[in-house]
C-alpha positions as CSV (number, residue, x, y, z in Angstrom):
1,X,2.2,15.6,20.4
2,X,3.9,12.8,22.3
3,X,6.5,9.9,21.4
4,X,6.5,10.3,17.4
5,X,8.2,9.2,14.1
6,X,7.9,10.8,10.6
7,X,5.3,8.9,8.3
8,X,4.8,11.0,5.0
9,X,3.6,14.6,4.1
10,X,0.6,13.3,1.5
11,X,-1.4,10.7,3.8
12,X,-4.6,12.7,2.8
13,X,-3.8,12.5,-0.6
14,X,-3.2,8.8,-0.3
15,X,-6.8,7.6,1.4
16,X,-8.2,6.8,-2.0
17,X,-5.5,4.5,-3.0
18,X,-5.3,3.1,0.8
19,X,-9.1,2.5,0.6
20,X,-9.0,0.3,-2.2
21,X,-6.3,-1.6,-0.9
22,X,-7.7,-1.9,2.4
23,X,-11.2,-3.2,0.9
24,X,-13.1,-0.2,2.8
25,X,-15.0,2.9,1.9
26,X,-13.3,5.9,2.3
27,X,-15.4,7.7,3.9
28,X,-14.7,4.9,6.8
29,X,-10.5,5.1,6.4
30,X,-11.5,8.9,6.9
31,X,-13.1,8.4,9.7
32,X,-10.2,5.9,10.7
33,X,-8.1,8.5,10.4
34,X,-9.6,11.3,12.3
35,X,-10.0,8.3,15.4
36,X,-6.3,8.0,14.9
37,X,-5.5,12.0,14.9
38,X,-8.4,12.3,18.0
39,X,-6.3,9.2,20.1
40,X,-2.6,10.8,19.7
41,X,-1.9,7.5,17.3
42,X,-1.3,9.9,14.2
43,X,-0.4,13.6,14.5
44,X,-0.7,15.8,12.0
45,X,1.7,19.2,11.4
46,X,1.6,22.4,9.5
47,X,0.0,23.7,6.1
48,X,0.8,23.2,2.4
49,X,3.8,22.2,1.1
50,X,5.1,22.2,4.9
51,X,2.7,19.6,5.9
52,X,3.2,16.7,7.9
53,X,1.9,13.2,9.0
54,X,3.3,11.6,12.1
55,X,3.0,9.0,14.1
56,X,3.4,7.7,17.5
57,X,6.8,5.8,17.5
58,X,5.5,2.9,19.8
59,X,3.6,-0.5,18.7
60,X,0.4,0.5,20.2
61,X,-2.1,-1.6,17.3
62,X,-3.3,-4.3,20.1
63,X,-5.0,-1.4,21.9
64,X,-6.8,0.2,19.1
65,X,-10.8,-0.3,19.5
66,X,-12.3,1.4,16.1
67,X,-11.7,-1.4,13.3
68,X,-10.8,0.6,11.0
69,X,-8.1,3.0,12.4
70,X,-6.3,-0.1,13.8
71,X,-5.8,-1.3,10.0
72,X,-5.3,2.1,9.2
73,X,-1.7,2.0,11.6
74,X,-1.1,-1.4,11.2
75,X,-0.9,-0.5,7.6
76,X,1.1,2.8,7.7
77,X,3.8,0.5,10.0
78,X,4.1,-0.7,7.0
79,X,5.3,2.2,5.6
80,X,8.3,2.6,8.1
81,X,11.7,0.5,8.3
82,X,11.6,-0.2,11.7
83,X,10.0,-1.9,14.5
84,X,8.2,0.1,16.3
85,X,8.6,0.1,20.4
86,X,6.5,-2.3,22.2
87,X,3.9,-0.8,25.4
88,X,6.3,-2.0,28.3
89,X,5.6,-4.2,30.8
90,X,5.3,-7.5,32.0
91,X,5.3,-9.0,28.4
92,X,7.7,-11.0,25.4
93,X,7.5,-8.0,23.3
94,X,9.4,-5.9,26.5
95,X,12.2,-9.0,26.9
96,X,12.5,-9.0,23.2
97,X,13.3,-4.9,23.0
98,X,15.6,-5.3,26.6
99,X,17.4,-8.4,24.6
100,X,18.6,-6.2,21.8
101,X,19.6,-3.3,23.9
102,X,22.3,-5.3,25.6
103,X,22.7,-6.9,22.1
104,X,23.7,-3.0,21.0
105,X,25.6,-2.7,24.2
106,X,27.8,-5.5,23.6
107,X,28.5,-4.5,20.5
108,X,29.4,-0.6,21.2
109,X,31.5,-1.5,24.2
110,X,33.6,-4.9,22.9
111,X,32.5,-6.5,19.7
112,X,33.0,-3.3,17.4
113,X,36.4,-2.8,18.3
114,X,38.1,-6.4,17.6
115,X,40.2,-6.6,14.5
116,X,37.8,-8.7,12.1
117,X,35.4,-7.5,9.7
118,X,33.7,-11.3,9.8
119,X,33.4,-11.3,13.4
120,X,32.0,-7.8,13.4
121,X,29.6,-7.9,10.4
122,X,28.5,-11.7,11.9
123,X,27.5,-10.2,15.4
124,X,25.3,-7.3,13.9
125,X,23.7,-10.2,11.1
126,X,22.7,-12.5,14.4
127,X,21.4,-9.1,16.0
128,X,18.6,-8.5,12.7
129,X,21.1,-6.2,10.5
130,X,20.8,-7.3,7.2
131,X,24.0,-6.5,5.2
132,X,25.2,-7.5,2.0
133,X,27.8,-9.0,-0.1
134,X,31.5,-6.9,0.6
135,X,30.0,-4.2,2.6
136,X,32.0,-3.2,6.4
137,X,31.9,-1.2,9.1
138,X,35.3,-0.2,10.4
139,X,36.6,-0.7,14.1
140,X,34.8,1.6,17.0
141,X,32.0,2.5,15.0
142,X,28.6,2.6,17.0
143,X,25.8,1.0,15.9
144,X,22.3,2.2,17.8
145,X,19.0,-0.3,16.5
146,X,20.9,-2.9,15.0
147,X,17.6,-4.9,14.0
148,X,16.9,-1.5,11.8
149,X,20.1,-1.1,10.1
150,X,19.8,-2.0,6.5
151,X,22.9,-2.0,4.1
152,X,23.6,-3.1,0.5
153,X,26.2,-4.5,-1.1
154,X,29.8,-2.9,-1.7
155,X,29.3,-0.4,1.0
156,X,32.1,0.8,3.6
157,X,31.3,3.1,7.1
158,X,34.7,4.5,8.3
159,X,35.8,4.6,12.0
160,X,34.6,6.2,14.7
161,X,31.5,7.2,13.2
162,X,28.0,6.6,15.2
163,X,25.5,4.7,13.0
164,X,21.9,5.4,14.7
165,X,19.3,3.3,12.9
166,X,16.4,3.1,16.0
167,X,13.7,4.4,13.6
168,X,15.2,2.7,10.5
169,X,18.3,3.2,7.8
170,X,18.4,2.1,4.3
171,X,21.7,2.4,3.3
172,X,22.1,1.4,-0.7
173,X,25.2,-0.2,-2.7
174,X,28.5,1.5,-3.1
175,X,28.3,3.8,-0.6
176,X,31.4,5.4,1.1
177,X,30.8,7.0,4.4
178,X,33.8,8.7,6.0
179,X,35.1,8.4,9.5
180,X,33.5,10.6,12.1
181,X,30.2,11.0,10.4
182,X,26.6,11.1,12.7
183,X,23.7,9.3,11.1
184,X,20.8,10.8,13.8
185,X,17.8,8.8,13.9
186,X,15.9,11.5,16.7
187,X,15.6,14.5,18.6
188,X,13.4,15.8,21.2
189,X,10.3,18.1,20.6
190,X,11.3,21.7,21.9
191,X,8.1,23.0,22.3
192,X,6.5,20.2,24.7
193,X,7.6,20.7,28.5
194,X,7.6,16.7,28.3
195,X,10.7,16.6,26.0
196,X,8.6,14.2,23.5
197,X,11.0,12.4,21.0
198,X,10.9,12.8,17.6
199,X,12.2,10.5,14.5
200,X,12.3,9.8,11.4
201,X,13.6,7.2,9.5
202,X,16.5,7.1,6.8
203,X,17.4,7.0,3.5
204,X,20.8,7.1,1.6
205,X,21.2,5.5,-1.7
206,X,23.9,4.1,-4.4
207,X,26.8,5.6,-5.3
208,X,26.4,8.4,-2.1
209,X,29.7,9.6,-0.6
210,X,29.7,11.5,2.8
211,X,32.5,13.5,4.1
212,X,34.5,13.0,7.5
213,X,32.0,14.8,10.3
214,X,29.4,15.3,8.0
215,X,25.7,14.9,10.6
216,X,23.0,12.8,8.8
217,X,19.7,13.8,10.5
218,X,16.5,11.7,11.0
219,X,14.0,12.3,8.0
220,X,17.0,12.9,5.4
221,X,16.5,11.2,2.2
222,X,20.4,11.3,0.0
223,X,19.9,10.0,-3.3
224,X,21.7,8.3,-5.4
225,X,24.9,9.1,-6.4
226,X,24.5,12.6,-3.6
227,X,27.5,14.0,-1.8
228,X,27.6,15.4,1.1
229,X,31.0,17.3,1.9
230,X,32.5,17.3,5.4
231,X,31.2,19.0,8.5
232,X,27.9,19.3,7.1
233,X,24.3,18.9,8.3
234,X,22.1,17.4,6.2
235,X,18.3,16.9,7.9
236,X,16.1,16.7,4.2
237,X,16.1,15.2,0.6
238,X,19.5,16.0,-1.3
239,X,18.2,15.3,-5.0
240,X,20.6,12.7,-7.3
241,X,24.4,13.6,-8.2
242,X,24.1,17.0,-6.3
243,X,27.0,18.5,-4.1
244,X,25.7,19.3,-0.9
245,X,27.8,21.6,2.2
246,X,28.3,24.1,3.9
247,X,25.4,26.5,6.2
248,X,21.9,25.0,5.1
249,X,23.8,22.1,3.0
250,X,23.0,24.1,0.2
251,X,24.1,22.9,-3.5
252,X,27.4,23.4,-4.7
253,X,27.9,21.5,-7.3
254,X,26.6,18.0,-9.5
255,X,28.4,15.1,-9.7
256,X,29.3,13.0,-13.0
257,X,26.3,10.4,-14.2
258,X,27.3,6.5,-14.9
259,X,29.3,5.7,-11.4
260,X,30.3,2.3,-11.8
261,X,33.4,2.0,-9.1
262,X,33.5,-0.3,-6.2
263,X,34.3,1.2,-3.2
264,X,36.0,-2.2,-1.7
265,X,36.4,-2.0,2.1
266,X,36.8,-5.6,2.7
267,X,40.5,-5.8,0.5
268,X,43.8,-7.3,1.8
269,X,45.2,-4.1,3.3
270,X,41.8,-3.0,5.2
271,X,41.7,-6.7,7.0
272,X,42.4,-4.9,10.4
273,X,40.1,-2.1,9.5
């Protein structure tokens, strides 16, 4: 397997309902698809209730010859909350990926330390981030992908925390994410001698808190109203209101039903924040 980002576990199951909307047979998306899994566009990993679909993390669409495999991927981009990464070269979509690069840069090395949340929030909305109503993220917090970063309303990142949204994060309302904490979009593939990345995108929902040095890994899902206690790894699904930590993250506890706060990190005595 080379380059690659998570897709889904059930594409198989899916081909029906993709058929229909696609306005083919699907005996032709399953032919498609095997083009795709034949061409290294989509990969395909393990058995049963450990299976996986990936696929490869860069935009390659333009150079796909069988009709129906191309609407296949251009459909299953769909699917992810990035942008995927152009074929470099000599081309706009290469200057456009090299422009928000230094775009991150600027921000990392300057722009996310000065002492205003307007000034900060404003450079990441002009780089793509789209970030709601009341929502901050404190001073020297890195922010990797900014045109991927997604946050709701209400929602507060700490300091010092790296914030790593290159294959997508959807971060909800009301969210409280404590200093020092790693959101992890990608890794490398151990078993391939060419150190292939690997990525995933997202997810963390309303009402989730996560502890000081907590690591969020690519693929991880946290729903809503999930906690995550400090110094934890978390790399999968954390169902709603559960207590997560510890070896394994494993379940500790459930959290109350109804939240309703605010978590307010733009307030009078945060302005420096």
């Amino acid at each position: 397997m080379k380059h690659r980002t998570i897709h889904s576990p059930d594409l198989r199951e899916r081909l029906p309902a993709l058929a229909s909307e696609l306005g083919v047979s699907l005996e032709d998306l399953q032919d498609g698809l095997a083009w795709c899994l034949a061409n290294e566009v989509v990969f395909e990993e393990g058995e049963g209730s450990n299976k996986l679909f990936w696929m490869t993390s860069f935009d390659v669409e333009p150079t796909i010859g069988h009709p129906v495999a191309r609407r296949l991927f251009h459909r299953m981009k769909q699917d992810i909350p990035a942008q995927f990464l152009p074929i470099y070269g000599k081309n706009w979509a290469t200057l456009k990926d090299r422009w928000r690069s230094a775009w991150d840069m600027a921000y990392n090395i300057l722009i996310n330390k000065i002492p205003s949340h307007h000034i900060r929030v404003g450079w990441l909305r002009l780089g793509g981030a789209k970030i709601g109503k009341g929502t901050s993220l404190w001073r020297n917090t890195e922010v990797l992908g900014i045109h991927n970063l997604v946050v709701g309303d209400d929602t507060v990142i700490g300091w010092h925390c790296q914030v790593d949204a290159r294959s997508g994060l959807v971060i909800g309302n009301h969210v409280a994410i404590a200093s020092h904490v790693l959101i992890i979009a990608g890794s490398h593939d151990l078993q391939a001698p060419e150190f292939w990345s690997i990525s995933g995108a997202i997810y963390i929902d309303d009402y989730v808190w996560i502890g000081s040095r907590a690591l969020i890994g690519f693929g991880t899902h946290l729903c809503e109203g999930s906690v995550v206690t400090a110094n934890t790894v978390v790399a999968k699904t954390v169902a709603p209101y559960k207590i997560v930590g510890g070896t394994g993250a494993k379940v500790m506890g459930e959290r109350v039903r109804g939240l309703n706060y605010k978590v307010g990190g733009k307030g009078l005595f945060t302005l420096l924040h």
